[in-house]
C-alpha positions as CSV (number, residue, x, y, z in Angstrom):
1,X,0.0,0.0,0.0
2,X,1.5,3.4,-1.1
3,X,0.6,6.4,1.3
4,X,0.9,9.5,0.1
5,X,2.8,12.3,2.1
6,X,3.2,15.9,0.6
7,X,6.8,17.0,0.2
8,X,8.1,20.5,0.4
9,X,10.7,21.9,-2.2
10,X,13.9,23.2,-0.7
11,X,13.6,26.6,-2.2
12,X,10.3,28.7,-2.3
13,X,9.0,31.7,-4.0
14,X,7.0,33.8,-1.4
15,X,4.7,36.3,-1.8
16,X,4.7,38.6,1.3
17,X,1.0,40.7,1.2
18,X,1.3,44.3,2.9
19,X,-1.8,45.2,4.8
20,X,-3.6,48.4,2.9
21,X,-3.3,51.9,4.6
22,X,-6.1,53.4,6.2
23,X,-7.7,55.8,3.1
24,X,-6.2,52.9,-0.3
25,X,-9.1,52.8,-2.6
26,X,-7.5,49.1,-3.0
27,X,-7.6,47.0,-0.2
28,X,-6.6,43.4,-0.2
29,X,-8.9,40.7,0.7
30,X,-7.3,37.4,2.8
31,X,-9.9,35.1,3.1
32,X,-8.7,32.9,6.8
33,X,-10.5,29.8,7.5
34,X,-10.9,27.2,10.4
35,X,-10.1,23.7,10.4
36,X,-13.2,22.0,12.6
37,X,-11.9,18.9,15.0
38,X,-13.8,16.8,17.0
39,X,-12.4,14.6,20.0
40,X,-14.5,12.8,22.9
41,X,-15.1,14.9,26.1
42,X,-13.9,12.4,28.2
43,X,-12.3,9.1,27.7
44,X,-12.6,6.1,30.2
45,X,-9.6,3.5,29.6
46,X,-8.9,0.6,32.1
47,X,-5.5,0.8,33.5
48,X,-3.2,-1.3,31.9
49,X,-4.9,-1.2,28.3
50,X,-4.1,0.9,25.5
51,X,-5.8,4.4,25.5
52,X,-6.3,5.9,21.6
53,X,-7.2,9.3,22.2
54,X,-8.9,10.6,18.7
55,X,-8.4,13.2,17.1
56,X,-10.6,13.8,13.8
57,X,-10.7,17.6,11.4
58,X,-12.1,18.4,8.4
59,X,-10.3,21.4,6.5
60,X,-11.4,23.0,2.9
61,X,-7.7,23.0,2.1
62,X,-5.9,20.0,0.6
63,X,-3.6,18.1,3.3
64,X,0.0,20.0,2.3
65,X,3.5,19.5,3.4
66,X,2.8,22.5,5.9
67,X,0.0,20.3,7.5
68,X,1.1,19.3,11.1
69,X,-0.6,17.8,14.4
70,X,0.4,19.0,18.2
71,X,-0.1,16.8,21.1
72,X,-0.3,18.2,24.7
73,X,-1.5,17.1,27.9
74,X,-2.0,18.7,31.2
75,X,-1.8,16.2,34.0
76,X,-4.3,16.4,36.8
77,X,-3.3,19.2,39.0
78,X,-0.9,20.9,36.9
79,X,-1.6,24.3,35.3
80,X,-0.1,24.1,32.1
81,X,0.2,21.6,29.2
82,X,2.9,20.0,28.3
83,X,3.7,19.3,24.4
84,X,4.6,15.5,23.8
85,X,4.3,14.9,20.1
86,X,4.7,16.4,16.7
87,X,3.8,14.8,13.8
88,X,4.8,16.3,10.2
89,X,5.8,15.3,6.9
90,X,5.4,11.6,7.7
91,X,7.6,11.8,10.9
92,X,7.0,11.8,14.5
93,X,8.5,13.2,17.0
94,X,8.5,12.3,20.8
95,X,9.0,14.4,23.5
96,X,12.1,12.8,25.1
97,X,11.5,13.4,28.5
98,X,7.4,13.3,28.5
99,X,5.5,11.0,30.9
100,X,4.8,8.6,28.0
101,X,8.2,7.6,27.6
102,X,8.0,4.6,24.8
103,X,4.6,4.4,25.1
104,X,3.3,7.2,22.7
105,X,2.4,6.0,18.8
106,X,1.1,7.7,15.9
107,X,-2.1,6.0,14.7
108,X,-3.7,8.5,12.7
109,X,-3.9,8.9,9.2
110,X,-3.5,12.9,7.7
111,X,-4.8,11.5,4.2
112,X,-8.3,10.7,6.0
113,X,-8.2,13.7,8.3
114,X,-7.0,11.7,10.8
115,X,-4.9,13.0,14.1
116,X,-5.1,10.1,16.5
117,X,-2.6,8.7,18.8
118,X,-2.1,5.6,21.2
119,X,-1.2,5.7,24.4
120,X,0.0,2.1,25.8
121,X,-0.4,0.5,29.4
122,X,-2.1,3.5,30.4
123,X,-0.9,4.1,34.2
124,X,-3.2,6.1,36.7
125,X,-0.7,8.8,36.3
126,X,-1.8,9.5,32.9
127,X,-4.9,10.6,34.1
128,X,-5.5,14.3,32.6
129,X,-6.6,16.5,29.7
130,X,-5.1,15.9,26.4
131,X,-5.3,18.9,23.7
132,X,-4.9,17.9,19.4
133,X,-3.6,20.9,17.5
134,X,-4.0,20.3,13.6
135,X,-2.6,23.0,11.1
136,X,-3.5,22.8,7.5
137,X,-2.3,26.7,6.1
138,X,-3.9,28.8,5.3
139,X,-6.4,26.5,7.4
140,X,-6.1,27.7,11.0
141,X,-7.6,25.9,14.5
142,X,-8.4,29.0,16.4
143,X,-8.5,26.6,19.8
144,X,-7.1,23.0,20.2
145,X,-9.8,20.6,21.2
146,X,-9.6,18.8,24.5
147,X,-10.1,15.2,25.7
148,X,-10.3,14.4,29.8
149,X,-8.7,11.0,30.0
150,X,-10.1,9.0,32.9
151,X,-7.9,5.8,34.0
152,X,-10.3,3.7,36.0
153,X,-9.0,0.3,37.7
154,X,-9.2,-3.2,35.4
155,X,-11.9,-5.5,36.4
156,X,-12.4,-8.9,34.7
157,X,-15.4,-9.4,34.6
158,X,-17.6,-13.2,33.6
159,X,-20.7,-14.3,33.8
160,X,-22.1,-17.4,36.0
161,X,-23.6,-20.3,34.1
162,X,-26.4,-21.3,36.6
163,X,-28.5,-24.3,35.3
164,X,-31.9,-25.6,36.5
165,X,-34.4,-27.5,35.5
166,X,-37.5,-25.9,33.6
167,X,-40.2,-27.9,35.6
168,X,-40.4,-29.5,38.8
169,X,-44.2,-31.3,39.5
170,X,-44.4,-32.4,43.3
171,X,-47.5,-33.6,45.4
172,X,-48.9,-31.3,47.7
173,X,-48.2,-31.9,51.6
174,X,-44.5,-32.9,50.9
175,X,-41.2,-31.7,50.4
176,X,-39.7,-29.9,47.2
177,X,-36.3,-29.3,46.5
178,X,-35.4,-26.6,44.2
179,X,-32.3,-28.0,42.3
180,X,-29.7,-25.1,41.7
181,X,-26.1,-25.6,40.4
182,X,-23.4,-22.8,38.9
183,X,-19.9,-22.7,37.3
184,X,-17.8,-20.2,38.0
185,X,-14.0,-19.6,36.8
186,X,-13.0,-17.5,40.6
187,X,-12.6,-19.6,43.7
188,X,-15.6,-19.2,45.8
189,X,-15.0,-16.6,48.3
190,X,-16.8,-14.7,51.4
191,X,-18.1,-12.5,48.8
192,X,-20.6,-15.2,47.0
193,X,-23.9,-15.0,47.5
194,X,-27.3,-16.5,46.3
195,X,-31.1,-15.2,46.0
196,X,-34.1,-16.7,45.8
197,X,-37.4,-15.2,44.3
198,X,-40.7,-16.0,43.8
199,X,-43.4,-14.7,41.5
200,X,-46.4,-16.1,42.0
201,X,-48.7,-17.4,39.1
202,X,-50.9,-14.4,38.0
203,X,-48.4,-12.0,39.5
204,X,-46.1,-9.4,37.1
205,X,-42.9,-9.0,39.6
206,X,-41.1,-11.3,41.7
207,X,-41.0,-11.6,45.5
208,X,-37.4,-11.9,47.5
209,X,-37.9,-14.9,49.8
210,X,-34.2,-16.3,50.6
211,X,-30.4,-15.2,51.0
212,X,-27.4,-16.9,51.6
213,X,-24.1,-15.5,52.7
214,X,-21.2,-16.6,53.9
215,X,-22.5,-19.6,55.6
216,X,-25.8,-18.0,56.6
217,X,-29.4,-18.3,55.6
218,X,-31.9,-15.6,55.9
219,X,-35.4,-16.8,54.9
220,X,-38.0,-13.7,54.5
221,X,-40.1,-13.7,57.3
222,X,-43.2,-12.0,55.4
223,X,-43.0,-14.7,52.6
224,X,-45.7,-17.5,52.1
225,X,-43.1,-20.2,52.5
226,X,-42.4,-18.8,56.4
227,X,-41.0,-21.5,58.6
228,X,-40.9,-24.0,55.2
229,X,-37.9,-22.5,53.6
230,X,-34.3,-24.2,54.4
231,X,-31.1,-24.5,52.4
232,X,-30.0,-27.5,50.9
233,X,-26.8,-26.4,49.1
234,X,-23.0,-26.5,49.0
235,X,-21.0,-23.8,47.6
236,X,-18.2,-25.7,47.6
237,X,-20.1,-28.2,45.3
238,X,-21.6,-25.1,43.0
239,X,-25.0,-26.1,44.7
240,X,-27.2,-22.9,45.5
241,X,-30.4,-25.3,46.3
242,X,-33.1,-24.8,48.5
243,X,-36.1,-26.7,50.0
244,X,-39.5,-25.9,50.6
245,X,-41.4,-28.5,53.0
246,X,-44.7,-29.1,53.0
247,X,-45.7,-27.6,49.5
248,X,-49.2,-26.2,48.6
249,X,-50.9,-24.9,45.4
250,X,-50.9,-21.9,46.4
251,X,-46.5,-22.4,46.2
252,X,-47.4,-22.7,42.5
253,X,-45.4,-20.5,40.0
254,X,-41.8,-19.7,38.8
255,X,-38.3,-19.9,41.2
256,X,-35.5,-17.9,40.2
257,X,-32.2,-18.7,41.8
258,X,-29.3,-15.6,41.6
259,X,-26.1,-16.2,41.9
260,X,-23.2,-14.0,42.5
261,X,-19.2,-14.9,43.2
262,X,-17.4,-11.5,42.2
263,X,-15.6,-10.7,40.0
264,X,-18.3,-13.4,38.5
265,X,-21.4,-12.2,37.8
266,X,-24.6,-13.9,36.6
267,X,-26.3,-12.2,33.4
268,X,-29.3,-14.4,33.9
269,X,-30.9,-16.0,37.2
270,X,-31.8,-19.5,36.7
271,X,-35.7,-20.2,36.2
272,X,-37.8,-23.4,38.0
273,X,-41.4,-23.4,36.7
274,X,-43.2,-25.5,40.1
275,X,-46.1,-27.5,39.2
276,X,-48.0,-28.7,42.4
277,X,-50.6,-31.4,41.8
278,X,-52.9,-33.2,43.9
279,X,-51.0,-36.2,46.0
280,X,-52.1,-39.7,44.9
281,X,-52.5,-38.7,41.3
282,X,-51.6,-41.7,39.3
283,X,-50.0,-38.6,36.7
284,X,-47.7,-37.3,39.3
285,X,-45.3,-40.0,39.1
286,X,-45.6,-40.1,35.3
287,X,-44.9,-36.2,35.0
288,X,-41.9,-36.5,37.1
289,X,-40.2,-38.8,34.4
290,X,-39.0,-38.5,31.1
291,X,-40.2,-38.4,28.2
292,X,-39.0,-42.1,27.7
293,X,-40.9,-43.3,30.2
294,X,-44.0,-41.3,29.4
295,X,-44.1,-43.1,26.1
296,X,-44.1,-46.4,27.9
297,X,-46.8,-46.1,30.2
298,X,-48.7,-44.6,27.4
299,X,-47.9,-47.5,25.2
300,X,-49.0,-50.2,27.8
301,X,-52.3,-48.4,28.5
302,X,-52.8,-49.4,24.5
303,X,-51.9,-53.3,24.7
304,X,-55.4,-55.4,25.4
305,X,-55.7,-56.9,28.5
């Protein structure tokens, strides 16, 4: 790929334009116009990453060998800028003793009005207010534009898998357990956590009814599974289950089980659709199988006696 860069001849012929006296009947006219750039207010980059602080202009001149780009930054607290690049003519040129020592690149492009730069590993000491100064003669910037770099601290960040099973059918009067298993890439710490909620069937929100933290359970006491609710997990095992004894139909409706182990995060609580059907009912058992054996019992209920 050939790139283009503008050139300038060694010697020049200048013409030097003399401002008209107050009272000439023939005044010069210089027509000066502004190049327009546009950079981000402010700029969030994790510490450690690589920062590219952009730097865009449109000018009604064509790009010359007189076009350069300026590159200042005040740091936080300081009063004045401090110049840390120059680009022109297809060369850069770093600021010796700047705070980006070896860490500065040129990554824009003059050909598409392009002024960017990188900054790499951005350090917390970076943090400040960058200006980019384009000049494109006769094109003029009347003001450099300004980013405010913000160096915020690096968080990895995963999500939870949390599985459960779509429907659980138990007999009213005994006890349902409400089967509730993660993976998580972190080592389970004092910081995971897990939440059960309830919405009823016919309701539009659900309703908070368990917590578990470091080794303690706190059941809601204003929920309708008061005194019914117990935990029957292991975090150590990646089980976040819980019981509920003594089921009735009125316990009917979808379970969502919430787990968090920071930095690991879960984008999605697992969902248990509970199905509570009279005890005794010959269908109970059938619905608690699979579809395997639901094709069985239907086939012997065909064969002749």
């Amino acid at each position: 790929m050939h790139i283009f860069i503008p050139r300038c001849d060694q010697q020049r012929s200048v013409r030097l334009l003399e401002l008209p006296t107050r009272g000439s009947n023939n005044p010069y006219i210089i027509k000066v116009s502004a190049v327009d750039m546009k950079t981000p207010e402010e700029l969030f980059v994790e510490n450690g990453t690589e920062a590219r602080l952009p730097c865009t202009f449109s000018s009604s001149e064509v790009i010359s060998c007189a076009t350069s780009v300026s590159w200042s930054v005040q740091p936080e607290g300081a009063t004045t800028p401090i110049s840390f690049l120059y680009y022109s003519q297809g060369n850069v040129y770093l600021r010796k003793d700047a705070p980006f020592k070896n860490r500065i690149s040129w990554t824009g492009d003059l050909n598409k009005r392009d002024a960017s730069v990188s900054i790499a590993n951005v350090q917390f000491q970076d943090n400040g207010t960058y200006f980019c100064d384009v000049k494109n003669p006769p094109d003029i910037v009347f003001m450099p534009v300004e980013i405010r770099l913000r160096v915020v601290q690096r968080v990895r960040v995963s999500a939870l898998d949390v599985k459960t099973p779509e429907e659980l059918y138990v007999e009213n009067g005994t006890e349902a357990r409400l089967p509730c298993t993660f993976s998580s890439r972190d080592v389970i710490s004092s910081a995971a956590s897990i939440s059960w909620s309830f919405q009823p069937e016919g309701a539009t929100t659900p309703i908070s009814f368990f917590y578990y933290s470091q080794g303690n359970a706190y059941p809601g006491k204003d929920t309708p599974f008061k005194n019914r609710i117990s935990w029957a997990g292991d975090l150590n095992k990646k089980d976040a289950s819980v019981t509920i004894a003594n089921v009735q139909f009125r316990d009917n409706g979808t379970y969502f089980c919430d787990v968090k182990n920071p930095p690991d995060i879960v984008v999605k609580p697992g969902e248990i659709r509970l199905r509570v059907v009279q005890r005794g009912t010959k269908h109970a058992g059938i619905l608690e199988g699979s579809n395997e054996d639901l094709w069985i019992v239907c086939m012997l209920r065909l064969l002749p006696l």
